[in-house]
Structure formats: structure tokens, C-alpha cells
TIRO-2110 file (N, C-alpha, C; in Angstrom, 1 decimal):
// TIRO-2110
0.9, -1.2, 0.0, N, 1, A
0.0, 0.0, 0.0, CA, 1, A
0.9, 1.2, 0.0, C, 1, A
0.3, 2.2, -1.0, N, 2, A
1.1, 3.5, -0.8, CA, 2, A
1.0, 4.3, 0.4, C, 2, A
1.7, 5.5, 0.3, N, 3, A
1.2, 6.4, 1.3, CA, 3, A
0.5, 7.2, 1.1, C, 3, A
0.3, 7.0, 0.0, N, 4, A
-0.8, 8.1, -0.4, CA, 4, A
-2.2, 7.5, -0.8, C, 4, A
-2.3, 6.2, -0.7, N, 5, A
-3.3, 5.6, -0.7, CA, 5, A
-5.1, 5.9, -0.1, C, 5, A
-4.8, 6.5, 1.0, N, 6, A
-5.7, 7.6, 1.5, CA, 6, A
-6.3, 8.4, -0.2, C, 6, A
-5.6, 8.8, -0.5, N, 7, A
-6.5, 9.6, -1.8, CA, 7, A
-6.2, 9.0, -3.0, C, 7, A
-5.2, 7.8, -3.2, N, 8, A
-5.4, 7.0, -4.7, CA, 8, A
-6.3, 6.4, -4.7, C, 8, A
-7.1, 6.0, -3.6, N, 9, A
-8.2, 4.9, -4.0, CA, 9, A
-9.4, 5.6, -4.6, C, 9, A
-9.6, 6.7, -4.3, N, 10, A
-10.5, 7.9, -5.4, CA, 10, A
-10.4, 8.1, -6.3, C, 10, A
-9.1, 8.3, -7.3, N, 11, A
-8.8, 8.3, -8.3, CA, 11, A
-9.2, 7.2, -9.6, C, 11, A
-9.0, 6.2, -8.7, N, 12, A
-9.5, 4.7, -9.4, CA, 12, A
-10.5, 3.8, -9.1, C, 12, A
-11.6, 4.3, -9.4, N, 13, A
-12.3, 3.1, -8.5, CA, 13, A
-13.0, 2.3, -9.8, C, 13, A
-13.2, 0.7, -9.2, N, 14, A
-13.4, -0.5, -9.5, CA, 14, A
-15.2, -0.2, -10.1, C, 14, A
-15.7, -0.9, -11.0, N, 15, A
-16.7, -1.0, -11.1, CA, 15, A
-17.7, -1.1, -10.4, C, 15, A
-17.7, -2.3, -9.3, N, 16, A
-18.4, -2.6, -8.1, CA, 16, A
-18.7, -1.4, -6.8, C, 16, A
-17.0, -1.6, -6.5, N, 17, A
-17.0, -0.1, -5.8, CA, 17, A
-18.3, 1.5, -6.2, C, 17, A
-17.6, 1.7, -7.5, N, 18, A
-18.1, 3.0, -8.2, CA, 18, A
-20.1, 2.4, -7.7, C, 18, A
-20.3, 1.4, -8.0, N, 19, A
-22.1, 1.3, -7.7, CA, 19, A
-21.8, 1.1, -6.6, C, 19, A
-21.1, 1.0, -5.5, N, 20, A
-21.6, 0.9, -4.5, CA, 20, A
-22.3, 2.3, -4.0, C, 20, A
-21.0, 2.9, -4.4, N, 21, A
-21.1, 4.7, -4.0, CA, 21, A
-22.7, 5.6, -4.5, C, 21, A
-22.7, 5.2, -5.7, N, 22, A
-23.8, 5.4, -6.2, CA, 22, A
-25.0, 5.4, -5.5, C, 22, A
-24.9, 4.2, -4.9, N, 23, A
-26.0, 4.2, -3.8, CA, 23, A
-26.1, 4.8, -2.6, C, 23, A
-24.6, 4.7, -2.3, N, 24, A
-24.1, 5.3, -0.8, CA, 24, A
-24.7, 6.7, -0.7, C, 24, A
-24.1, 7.5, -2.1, N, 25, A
-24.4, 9.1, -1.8, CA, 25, A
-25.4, 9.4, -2.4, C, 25, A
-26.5, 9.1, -2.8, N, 26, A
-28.0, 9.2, -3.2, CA, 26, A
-28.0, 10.4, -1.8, C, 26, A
-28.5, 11.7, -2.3, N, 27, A
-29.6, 12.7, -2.0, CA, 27, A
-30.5, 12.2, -0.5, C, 27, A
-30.4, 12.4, 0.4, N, 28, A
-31.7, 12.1, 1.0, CA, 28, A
-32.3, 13.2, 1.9, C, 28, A
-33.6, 13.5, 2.2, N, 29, A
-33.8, 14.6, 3.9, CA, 29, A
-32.8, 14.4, 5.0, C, 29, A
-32.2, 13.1, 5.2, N, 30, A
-31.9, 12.4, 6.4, CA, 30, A
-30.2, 13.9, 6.2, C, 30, A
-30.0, 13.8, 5.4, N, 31, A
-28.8, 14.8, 5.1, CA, 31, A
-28.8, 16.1, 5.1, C, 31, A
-29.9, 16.6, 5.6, N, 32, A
-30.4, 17.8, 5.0, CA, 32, A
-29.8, 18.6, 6.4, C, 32, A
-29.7, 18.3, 7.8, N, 33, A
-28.8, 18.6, 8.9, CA, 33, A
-27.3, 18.5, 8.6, C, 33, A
-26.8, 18.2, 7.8, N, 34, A
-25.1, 18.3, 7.9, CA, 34, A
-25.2, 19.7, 6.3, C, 34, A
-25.8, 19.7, 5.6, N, 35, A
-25.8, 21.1, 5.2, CA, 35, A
-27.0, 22.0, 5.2, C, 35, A
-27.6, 22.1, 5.7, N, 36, A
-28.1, 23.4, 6.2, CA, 36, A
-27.6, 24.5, 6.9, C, 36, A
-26.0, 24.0, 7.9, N, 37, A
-25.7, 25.0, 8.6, CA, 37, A
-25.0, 26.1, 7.3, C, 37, A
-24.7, 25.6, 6.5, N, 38, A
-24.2, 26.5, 5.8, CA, 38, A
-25.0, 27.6, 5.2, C, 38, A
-26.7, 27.6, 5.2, N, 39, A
-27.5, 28.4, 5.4, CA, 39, A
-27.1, 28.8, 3.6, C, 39, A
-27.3, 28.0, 2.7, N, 40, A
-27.1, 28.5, 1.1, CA, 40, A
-28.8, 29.3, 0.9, C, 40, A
-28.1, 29.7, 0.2, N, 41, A
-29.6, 30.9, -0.8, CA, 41, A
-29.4, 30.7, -2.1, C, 41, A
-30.9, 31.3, -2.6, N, 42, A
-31.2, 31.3, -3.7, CA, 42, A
-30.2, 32.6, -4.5, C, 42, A
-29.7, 32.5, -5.3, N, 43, A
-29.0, 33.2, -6.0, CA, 43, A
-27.4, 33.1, -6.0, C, 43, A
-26.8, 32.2, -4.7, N, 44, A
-25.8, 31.8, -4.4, CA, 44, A
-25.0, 31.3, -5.5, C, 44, A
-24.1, 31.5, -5.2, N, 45, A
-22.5, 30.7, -6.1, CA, 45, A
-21.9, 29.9, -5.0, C, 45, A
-21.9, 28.6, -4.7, N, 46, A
-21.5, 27.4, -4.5, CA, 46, A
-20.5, 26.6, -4.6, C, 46, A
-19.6, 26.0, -4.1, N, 47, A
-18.6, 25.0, -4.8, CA, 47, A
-18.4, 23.8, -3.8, C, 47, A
-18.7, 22.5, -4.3, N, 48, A
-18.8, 21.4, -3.0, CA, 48, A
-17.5, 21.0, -3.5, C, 48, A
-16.5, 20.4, -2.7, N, 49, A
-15.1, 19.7, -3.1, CA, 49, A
-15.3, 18.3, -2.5, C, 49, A
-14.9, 17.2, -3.5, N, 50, A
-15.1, 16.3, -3.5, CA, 50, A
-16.7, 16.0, -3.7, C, 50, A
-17.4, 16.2, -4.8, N, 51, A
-19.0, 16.1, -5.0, CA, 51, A
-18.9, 14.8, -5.1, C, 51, A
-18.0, 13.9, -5.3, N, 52, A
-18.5, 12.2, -5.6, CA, 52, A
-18.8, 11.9, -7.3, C, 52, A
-20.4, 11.4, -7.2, N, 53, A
-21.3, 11.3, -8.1, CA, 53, A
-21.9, 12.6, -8.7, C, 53, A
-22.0, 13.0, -7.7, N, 54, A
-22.6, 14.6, -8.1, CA, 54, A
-24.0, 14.7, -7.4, C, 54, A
-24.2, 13.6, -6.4, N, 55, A
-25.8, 13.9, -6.0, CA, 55, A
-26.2, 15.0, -5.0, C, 55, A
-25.0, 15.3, -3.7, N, 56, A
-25.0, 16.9, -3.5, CA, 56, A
-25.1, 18.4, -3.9, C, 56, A
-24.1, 17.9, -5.0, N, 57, A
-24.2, 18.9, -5.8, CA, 57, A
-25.6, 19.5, -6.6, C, 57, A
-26.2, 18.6, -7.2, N, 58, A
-27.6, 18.9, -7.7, CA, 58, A
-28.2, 19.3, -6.4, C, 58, A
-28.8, 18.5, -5.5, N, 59, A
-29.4, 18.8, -4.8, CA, 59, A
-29.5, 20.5, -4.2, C, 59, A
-28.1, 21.0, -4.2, N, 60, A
-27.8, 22.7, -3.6, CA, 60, A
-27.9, 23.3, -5.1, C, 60, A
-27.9, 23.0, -6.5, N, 61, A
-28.6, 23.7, -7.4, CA, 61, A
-30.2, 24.1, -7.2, C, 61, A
-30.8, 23.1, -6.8, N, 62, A
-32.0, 23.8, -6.3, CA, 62, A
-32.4, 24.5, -5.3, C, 62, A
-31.5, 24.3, -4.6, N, 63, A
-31.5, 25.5, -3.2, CA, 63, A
-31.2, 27.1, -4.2, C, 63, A
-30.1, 26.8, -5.0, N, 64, A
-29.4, 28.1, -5.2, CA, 64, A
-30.0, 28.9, -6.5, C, 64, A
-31.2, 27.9, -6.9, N, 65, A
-32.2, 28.0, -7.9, CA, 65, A
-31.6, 28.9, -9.3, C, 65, A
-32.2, 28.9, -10.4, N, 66, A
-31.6, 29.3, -11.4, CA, 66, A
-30.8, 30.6, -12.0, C, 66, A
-31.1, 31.0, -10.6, N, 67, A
-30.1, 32.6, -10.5, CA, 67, A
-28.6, 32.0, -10.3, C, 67, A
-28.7, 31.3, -9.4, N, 68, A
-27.1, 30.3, -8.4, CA, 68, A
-26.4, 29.6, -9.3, C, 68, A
-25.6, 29.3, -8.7, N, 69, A
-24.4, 28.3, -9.7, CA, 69, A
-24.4, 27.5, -8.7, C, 69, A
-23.5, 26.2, -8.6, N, 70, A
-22.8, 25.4, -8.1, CA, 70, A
-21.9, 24.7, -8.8, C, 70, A
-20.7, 24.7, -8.1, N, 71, A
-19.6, 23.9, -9.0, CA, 71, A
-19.4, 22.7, -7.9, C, 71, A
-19.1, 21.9, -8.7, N, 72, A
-18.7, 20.3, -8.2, CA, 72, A
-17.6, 20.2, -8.5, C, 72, A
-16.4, 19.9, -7.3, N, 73, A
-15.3, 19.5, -8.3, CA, 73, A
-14.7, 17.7, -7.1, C, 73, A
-14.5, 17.3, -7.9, N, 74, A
-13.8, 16.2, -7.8, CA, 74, A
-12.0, 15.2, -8.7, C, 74, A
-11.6, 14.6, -7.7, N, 75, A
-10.4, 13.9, -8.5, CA, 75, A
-10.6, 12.5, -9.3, C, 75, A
-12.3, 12.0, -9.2, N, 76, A
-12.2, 10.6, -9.9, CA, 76, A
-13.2, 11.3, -11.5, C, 76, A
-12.3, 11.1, -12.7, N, 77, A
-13.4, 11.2, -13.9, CA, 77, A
-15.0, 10.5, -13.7, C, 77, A
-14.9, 9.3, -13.4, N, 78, A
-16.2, 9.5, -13.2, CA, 78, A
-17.1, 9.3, -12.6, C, 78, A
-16.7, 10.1, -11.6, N, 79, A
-17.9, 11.2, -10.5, CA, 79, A
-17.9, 12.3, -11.6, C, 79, A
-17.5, 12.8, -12.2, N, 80, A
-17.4, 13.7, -12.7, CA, 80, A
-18.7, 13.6, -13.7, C, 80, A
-18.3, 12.7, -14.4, N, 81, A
-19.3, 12.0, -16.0, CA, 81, A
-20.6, 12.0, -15.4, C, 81, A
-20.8, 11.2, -14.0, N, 82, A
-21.9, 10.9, -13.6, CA, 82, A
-22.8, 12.0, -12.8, C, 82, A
-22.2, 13.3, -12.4, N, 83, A
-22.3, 14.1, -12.0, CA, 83, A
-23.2, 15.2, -13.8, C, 83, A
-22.3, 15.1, -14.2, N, 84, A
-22.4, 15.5, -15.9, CA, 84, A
-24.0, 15.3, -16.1, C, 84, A
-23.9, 14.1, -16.2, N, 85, A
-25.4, 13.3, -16.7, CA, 85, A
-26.2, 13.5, -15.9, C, 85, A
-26.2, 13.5, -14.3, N, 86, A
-27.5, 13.5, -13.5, CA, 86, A
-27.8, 14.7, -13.4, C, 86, A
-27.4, 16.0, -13.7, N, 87, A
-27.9, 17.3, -13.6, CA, 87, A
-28.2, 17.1, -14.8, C, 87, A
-27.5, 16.9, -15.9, N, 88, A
-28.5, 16.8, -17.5, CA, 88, A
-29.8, 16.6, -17.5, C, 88, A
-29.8, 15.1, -16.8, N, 89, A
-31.2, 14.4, -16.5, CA, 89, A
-32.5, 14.7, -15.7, C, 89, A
-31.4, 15.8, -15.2, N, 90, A
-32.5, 16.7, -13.9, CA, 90, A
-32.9, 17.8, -14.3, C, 90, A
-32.9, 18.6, -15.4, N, 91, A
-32.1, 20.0, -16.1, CA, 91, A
-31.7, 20.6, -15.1, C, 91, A
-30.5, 20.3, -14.8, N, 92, A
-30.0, 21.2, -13.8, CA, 92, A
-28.5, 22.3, -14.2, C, 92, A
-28.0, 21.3, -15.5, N, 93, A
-27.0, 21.7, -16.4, CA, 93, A
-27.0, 22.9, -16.4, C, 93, A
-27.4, 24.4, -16.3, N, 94, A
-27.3, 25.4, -16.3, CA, 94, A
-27.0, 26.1, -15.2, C, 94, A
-27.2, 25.3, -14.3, N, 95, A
-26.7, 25.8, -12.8, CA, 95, A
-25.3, 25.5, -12.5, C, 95, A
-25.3, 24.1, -12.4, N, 96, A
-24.3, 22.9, -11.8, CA, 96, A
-23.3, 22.5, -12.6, C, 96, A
-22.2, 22.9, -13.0, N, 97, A
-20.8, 22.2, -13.3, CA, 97, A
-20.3, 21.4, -12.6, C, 97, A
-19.5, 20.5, -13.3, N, 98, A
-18.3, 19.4, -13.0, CA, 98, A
-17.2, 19.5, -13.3, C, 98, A
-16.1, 19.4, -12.5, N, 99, A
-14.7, 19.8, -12.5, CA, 99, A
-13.6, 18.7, -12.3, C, 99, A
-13.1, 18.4, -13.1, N, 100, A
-12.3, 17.4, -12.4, CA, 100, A
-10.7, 17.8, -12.0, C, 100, A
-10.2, 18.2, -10.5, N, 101, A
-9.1, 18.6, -10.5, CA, 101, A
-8.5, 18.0, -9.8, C, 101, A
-7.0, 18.0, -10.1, N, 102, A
-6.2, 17.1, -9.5, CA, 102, A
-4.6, 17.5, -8.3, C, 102, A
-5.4, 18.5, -7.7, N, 103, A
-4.6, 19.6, -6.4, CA, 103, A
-5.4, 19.9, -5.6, C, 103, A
-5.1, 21.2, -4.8, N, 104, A
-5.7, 22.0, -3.9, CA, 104, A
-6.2, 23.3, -4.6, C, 104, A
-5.9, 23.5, -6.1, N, 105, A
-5.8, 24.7, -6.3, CA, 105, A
-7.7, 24.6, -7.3, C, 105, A
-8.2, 26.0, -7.0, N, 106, A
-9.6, 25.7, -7.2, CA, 106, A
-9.3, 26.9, -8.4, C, 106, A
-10.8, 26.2, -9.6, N, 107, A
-10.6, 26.7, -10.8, CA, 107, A
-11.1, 27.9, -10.8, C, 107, A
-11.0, 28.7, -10.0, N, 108, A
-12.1, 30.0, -9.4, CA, 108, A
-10.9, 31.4, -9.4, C, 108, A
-11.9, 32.5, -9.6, N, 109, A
-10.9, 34.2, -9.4, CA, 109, A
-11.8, 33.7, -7.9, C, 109, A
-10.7, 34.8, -7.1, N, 110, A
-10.4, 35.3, -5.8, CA, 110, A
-11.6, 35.8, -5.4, C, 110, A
-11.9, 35.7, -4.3, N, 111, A
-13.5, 36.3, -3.7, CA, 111, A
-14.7, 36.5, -5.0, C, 111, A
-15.0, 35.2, -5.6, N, 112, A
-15.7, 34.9, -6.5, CA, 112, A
-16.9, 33.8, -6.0, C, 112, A
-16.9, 33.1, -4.8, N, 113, A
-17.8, 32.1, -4.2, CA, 113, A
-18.5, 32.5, -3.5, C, 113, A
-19.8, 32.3, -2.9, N, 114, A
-20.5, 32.3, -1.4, CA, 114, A
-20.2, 31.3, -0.3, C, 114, A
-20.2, 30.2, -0.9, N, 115, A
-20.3, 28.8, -0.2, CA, 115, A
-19.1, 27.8, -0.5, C, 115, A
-18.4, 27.5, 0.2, N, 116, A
-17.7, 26.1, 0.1, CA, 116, A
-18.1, 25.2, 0.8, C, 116, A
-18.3, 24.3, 0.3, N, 117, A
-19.2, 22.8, 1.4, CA, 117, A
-17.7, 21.8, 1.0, C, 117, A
-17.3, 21.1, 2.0, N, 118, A
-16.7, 20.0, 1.8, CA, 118, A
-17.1, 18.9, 2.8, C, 118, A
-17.9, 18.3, 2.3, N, 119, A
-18.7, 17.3, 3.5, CA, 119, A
-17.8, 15.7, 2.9, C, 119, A
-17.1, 15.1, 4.1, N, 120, A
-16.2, 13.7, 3.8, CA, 120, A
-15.0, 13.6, 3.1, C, 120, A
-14.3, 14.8, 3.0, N, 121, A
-13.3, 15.0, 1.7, CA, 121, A
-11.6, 15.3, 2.1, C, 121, A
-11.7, 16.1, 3.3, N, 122, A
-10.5, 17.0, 3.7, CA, 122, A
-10.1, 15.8, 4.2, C, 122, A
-10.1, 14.5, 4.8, N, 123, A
-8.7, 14.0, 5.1, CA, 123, A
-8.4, 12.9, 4.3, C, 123, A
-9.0, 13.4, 3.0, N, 124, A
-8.6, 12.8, 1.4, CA, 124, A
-7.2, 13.4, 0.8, C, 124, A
-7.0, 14.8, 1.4, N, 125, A
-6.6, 15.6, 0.5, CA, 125, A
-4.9, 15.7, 1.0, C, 125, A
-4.0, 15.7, 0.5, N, 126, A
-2.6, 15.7, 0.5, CA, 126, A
-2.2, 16.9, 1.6, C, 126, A
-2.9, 18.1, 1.2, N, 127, A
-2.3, 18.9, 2.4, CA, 127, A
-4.0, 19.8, 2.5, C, 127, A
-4.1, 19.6, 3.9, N, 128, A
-5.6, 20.1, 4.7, CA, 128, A
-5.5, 22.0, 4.5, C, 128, A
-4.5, 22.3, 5.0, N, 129, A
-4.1, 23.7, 5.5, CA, 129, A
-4.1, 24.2, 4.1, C, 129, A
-3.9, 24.0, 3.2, N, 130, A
-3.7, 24.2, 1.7, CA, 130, A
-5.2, 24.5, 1.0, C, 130, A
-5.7, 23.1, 1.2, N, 131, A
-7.1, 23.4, 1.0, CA, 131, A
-7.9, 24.1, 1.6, C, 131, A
-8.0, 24.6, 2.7, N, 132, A
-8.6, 25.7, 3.6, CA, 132, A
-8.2, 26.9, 3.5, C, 132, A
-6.7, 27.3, 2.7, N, 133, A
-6.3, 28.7, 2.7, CA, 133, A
-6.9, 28.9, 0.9, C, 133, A
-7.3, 27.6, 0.2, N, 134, A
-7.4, 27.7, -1.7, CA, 134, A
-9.1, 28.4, -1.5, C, 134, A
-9.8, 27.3, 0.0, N, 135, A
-11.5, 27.8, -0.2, CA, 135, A
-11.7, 29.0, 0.4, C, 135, A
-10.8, 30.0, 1.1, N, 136, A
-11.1, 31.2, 1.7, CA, 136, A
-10.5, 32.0, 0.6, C, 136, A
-9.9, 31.9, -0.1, N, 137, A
-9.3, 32.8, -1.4, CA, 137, A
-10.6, 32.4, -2.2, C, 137, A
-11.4, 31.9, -2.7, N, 138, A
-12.4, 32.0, -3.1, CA, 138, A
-13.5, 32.5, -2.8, C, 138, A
-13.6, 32.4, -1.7, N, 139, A
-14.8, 33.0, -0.8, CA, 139, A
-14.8, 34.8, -0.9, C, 139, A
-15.9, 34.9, -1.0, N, 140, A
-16.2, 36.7, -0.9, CA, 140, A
-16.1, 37.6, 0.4, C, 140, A
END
């Protein structure tokens, strides 16, 4: 095992795996207490890090309704793809982008965001302190 294994296993995941997740991060009310503190609005600009599949992500496109944005960014292609399609299929595509990056550094200008959500992600990530100083450089 590497030592970076902590976040290669994201990068690649197995067929089986990838449906497991599918099911794992399905949308539900039961979730609606771990973001609500962030108190999103309608007209908000958003960015969830590590979206997965992309089922959070949609979900805070309707919070942030067709005024808002939400960007999704993740390091596995496809969460990415599948993120892609399930706002297609939702029409959500005009709100909700998918990003696939592979650092700490966000595809964003400087005090350009409302919201950073990173729900399950940060002790994925190679350096924590890095990613907390990349989402407050975004933030307004």
C-alpha cells in the first residue's frame, strides 16, 4: 500500500465499488442537517469539493435556484461523468458544473464564491491547510 493511498483509492475506483457509492451518496432529507448550517440561498455561487457522483451537488442547485451556480469538483473522472449526466437528466445543467481537479488549487478568481461545502473530503486531500487557505481565497 502506498502512502498516499488515502487519496489513490479515489482516483480509481473499481466497477463494483463506483455502484456501491452510487447508492451510498444518493440525496436524501436524512442529510439535509449536515448542510443546512451553511445556510445556502437562492441566487448563491457554491462549490462542493469532493461532489462524488454529483448527488449533493444537484441537490444545492435547487437551493441556489436558477439565479445560483454550483460547481462540483472532484479527482475521480467518473464522479465527474456521472455528476455530468445526473444534472443533464434533472435539467440542472445550467446551474451545476463538474470539474475534475487534481490539487488543492480551485478553478475559481479570488472572492468569487458564497459557499464552500466540503462534507467527507478534507482527510482525502494531501495537504488540509492548503485546501482551507485555496477555499477562503475564493470565498467573498
Amino acid at each position: 500500500m502506498t502512502d498516499t493511498y488515502y487519496k489513490d483509492h479515489w482516483v480509481e475506483i473499481e466497477s463494483e465499488r463506483f455502484d456501491r457509492y452510487l447508492e451510498m451518496f444518493k440525496w436524501s432529507d436524512a442529510n439535509r442537517p449536515f448542510i443546512e448550517p451553511a445556510k445556502i440561498c437562492a441566487g448563491e455561487s457554491v462549490v462542493e469539493l469532493g461532489c462524488g457522483p454529483g448527488f449533493l451537488s444537484c441537490e444545492m442547485a435547487n437551493w441556489v435556484g436558477s439565479t445560483g451556480k454550483v460547481d462540483g469538483l472532484d479527482i475521480n473522472e467518473k464522479f465527474i461523468q456521472h455528476g455530468r449526466s445526473l444534472a443533464q437528466e434533472r435539467d440542472l445543467d445550467d446551474v451545476v458544473t463538474f470539474h475534475l481537479v487534481t490539487n488543492e488549487a480551485l478553478p475559481f478568481e479570488s472572492e468569487s464564491k458564497d459557499c464552500v461545502v466540503a462534507k467527507n473530503v478534507l482527510l482525502y486531500v494531501d495537504d488540509p491547510e492548503a485546501s482551507f487557505i485555496e477555499a477562503r481565497r475564493v470565498l467573498r
